[in-house]
N, C-alpha and C positions, 0 to 999 in steps of 0.2 A: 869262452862263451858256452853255455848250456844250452840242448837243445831238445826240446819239449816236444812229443807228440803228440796228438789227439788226433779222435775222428768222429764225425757226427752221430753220436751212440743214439740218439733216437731215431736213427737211418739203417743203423746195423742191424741186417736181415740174417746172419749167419747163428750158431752155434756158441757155444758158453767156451767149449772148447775150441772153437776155431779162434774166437778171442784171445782165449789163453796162448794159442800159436803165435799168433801175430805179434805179442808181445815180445817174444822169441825171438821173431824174424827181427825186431825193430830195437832188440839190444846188440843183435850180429852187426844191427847197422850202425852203430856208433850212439844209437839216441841216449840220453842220461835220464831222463823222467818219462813215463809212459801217463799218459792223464786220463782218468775215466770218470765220464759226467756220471753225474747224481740226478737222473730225468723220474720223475713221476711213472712206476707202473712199469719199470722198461727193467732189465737185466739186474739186480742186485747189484749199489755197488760197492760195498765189503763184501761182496762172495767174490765178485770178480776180484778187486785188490787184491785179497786173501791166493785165489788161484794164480795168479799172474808173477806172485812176491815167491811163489813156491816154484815155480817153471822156472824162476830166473836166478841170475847169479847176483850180479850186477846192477840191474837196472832198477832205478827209484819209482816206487809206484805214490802218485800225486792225488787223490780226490781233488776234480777243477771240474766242477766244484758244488762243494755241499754247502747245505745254507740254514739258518737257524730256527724253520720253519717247518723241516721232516723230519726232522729229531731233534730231541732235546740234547742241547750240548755236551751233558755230561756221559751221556752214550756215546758222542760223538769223541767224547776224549778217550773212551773206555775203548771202542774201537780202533782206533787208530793207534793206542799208546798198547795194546795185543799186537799188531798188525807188525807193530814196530817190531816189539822185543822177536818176534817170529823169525824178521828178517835181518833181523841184529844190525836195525840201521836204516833201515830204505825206503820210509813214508813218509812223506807230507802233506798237511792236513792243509787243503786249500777249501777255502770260506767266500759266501760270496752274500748278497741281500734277497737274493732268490726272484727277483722281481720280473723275470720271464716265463716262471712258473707257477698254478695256484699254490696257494696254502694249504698246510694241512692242520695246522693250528698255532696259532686261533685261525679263525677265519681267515682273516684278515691280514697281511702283510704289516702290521704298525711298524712305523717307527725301524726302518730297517737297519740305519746306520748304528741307533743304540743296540737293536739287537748282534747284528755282528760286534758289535764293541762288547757286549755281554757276553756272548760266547767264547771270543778268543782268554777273557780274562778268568773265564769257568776253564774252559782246557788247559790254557796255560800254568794255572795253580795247580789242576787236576796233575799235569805230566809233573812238576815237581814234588808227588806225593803227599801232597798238602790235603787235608780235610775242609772242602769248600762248604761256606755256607756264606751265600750269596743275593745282595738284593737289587738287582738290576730294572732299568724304567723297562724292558720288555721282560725277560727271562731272570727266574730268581731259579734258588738251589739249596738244601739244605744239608748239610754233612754228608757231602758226596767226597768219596775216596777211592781210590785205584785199593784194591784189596792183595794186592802184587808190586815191586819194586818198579817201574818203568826203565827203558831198555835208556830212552834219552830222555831226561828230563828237561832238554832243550829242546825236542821235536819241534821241527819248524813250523808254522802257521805262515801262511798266502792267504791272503787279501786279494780277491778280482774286483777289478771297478774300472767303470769308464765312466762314470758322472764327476763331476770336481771334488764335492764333499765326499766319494766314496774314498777317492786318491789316496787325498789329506789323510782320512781315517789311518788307509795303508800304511802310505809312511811315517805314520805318529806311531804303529802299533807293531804292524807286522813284520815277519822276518822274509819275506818275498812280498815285494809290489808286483802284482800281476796286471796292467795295462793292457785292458781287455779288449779295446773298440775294435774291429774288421775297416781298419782306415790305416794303410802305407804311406803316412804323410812325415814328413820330416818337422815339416814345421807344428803341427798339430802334435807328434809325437812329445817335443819341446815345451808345448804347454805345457803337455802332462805330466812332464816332468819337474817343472816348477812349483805345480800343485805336490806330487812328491814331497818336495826340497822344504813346503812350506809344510807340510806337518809333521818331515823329520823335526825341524825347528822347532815346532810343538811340543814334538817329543823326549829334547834334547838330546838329538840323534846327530850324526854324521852321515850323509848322505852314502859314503861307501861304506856303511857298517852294514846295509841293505844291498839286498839281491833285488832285481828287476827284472822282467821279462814281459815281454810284447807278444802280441797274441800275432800272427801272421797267418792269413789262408793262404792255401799252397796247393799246385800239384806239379808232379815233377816225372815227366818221361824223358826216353829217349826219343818220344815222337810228339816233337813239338807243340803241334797244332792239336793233338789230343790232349797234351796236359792244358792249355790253354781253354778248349774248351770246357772242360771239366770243371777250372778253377772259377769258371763265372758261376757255379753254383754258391760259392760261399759266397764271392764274392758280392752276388744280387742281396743275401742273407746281411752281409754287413754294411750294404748301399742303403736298403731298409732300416737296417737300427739308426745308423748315425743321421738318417731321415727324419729319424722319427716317424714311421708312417708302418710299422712293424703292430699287431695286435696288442702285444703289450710294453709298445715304447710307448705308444698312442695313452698309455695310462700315465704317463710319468711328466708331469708338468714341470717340472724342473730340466729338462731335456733341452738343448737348445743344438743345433748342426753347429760345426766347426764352420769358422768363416774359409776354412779354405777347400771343403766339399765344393764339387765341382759336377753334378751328373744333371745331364737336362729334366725339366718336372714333366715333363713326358715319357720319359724312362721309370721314374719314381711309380707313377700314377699306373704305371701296365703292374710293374714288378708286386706291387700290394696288393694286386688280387689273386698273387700266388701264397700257398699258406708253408712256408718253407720246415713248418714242423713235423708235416703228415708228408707232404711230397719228395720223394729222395731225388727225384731230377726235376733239372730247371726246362720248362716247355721251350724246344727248338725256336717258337716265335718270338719268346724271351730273352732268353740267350742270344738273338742276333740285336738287339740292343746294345747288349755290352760291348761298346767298341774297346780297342784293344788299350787309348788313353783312360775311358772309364776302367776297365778293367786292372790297370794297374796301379791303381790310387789305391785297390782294395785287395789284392791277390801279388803273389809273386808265383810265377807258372811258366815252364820251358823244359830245359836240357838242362841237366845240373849244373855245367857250365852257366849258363844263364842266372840261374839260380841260388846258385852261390855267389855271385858278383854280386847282385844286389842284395843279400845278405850282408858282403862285406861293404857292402856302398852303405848302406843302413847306420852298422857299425859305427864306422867312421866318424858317420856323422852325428854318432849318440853313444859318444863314448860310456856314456854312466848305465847302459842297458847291459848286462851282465846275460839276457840268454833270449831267448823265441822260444814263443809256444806253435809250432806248428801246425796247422789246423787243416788235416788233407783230406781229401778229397781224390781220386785214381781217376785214370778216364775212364769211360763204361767199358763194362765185361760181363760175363757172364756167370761171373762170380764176385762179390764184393770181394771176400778172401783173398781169390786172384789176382784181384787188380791191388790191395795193397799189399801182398805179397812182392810183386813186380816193382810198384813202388818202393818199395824197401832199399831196392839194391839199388834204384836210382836216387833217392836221397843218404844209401851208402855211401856215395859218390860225391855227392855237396857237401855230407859232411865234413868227409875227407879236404874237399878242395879248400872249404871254409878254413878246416884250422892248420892246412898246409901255408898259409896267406902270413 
């Protein structure tokens, strides 16, 4: 299993360089991909990828994720297929519909699915040194060419989706399904994987010719009751999307909750007047909401020990998910830094247990 980290970059209050650290700290710890979001206005993210791929040995640096709305794909293939040869091997180019974020052009989000289906097909050509000229229903291209050899002309492409027709997309196209929703459901998990299954079929794929991973929020101490409360931060963040009650799920009429979402509409109804994008912590009066069954539909938060079990219980029971994207969150401190610094060495420690199993 592969094991993804991430952290809520439009929350990171720290340094370009304390970034750069952390990444550091989070290859010592066993992690395989490091993911750095693409947020409107916030931290560059091919400068960070770029600094991050240089500090490390080892570790894959992910874009989770850019989307075909902040650049035009074929920067987007030009960047990453540099980024690569740099690191002789260690990016991947994760793609998503961008529909949490405005647009920067056009206006307008159209047509998301063609457009990610447009871009993967402009990069993809682009990493095999092909000279694209391109007529796509959102994004066209005219003899665009890498003016240099690519490092992999297989550079991977990730697909994030949690709507059904994103899935399909994935599995018809991409070489990592990214299974985005902030929902720990086994059964819910199950669907999404059928949806998978049906547009490898599309694709005339085999379902294990494909990489998969599951987005998990997380926080992991040695002090229990701190990572717990911690984790109800994402946690509320992915009660809201699969709600639908989130500022821009509320735009997305194809949206519907999982039949096996479980959180009282009185919990929903508080949690939506928090704006989880501008606010780094969840309000104490909040937070006591999340009881510890709500809380773990949507977080997995403890003692590594703890941690890793239901990691391997996860497993188990979804043999075809090949890794996590783990999405932390540290208990409070007084330094973002420090707390996932500290974090590090406790998810050192799951990892370890995980693939000692």
């Amino acid at each position: 299993m592969k094991f993804t980290f991430d952290l809520p970059t439009s929350l990171w209050r720290e340094s370009s360089q304390r970034f750069v650290d952390l990444a550091r700290h989070y290859e010592d710890a066993g992690i395989d991909r490091f993911g750095v979001a693409d947020w409107r206005y916030y931290p560059d993210l091919y400068v960070h990828m770029t600094a991050c791929l240089v500090a490390t040995q080892r570790l894959q640096l992910e874009s989770l994720v850019t989307d075909p709305f902040v650049r035009h794909p074929a920067l987007t293939a030009l960047a990453h297929a540099t980024m690569d040869d740099l690191s002789r091997g260690r990016v991947v180019l994760g793609l998503g519909g961008g529909l949490e974020q405005p647009a920067l052009w056009p206006a307008e989000r159209a047509h998301p699915l063609d457009a990610v289906r447009d871009a993967v097909e402009i990069c993809r050509r682009m990493f095999r040194g092909e000279e694209v000229t391109y007529r796509g229903r959102v994004i066209s291209v005219e003899r665009a060419q890498l003016n240099f050899r690519p490092f992999r002309a297989d550079l991977p492409i990730l697909i994030a989706a949690r709507g059904k027709r994103m899935i399909e997309l994935a599995g018809e196209i991409a070489d990592i399904v990214h299974l985005a929703a902030f929902f720990v459901n086994v059964t819910h998990r199950r669907e999404e994987l059928e949806h998978v299954r049906a547009g490898a079929a599309r694709g005339g794929r085999a379902l294990r010719s494909l990489e998969i991973d599951i987005s998990i929020p997380c926080s992991v101490s040695v002090d229990r009751a701190a990572a717990r409360h911690a984790a109800k931060r994402p946690a509320a963040q992915g009660i809201l999307w699969m709600a639908g009650a989130e500022k821009y799920s509320r735009q997305r009429a194809d949206w519907r909750r999982p039949t096996e979402f479980n959180v009282p509409e009185h919990v929903i109804a508080a949690l939506a007047k928090w704006d989880f994008w501008t606010q780094p912590y969840l309000a104490t009066e909040l937070a006591d909401l999340i009881t510890d069954d709500v809380l773990d539909q949507f977080a997995i938060a403890g003692t590594p020990e703890e941690c890793a079990q239901r990691i391997r219980e996860l497993h188990a029971a979804l043999p075809d998910v090949t890794g996590v994207r783990l999405y932390a969150l540290p208990p409070r401190s007084d330094s973002w830094f420090d707390g996932y610094v500290e974090m590090s060495r406790a998810m050192k420690r799951t990892i370890a247990l995980v693939n000692a199993a």
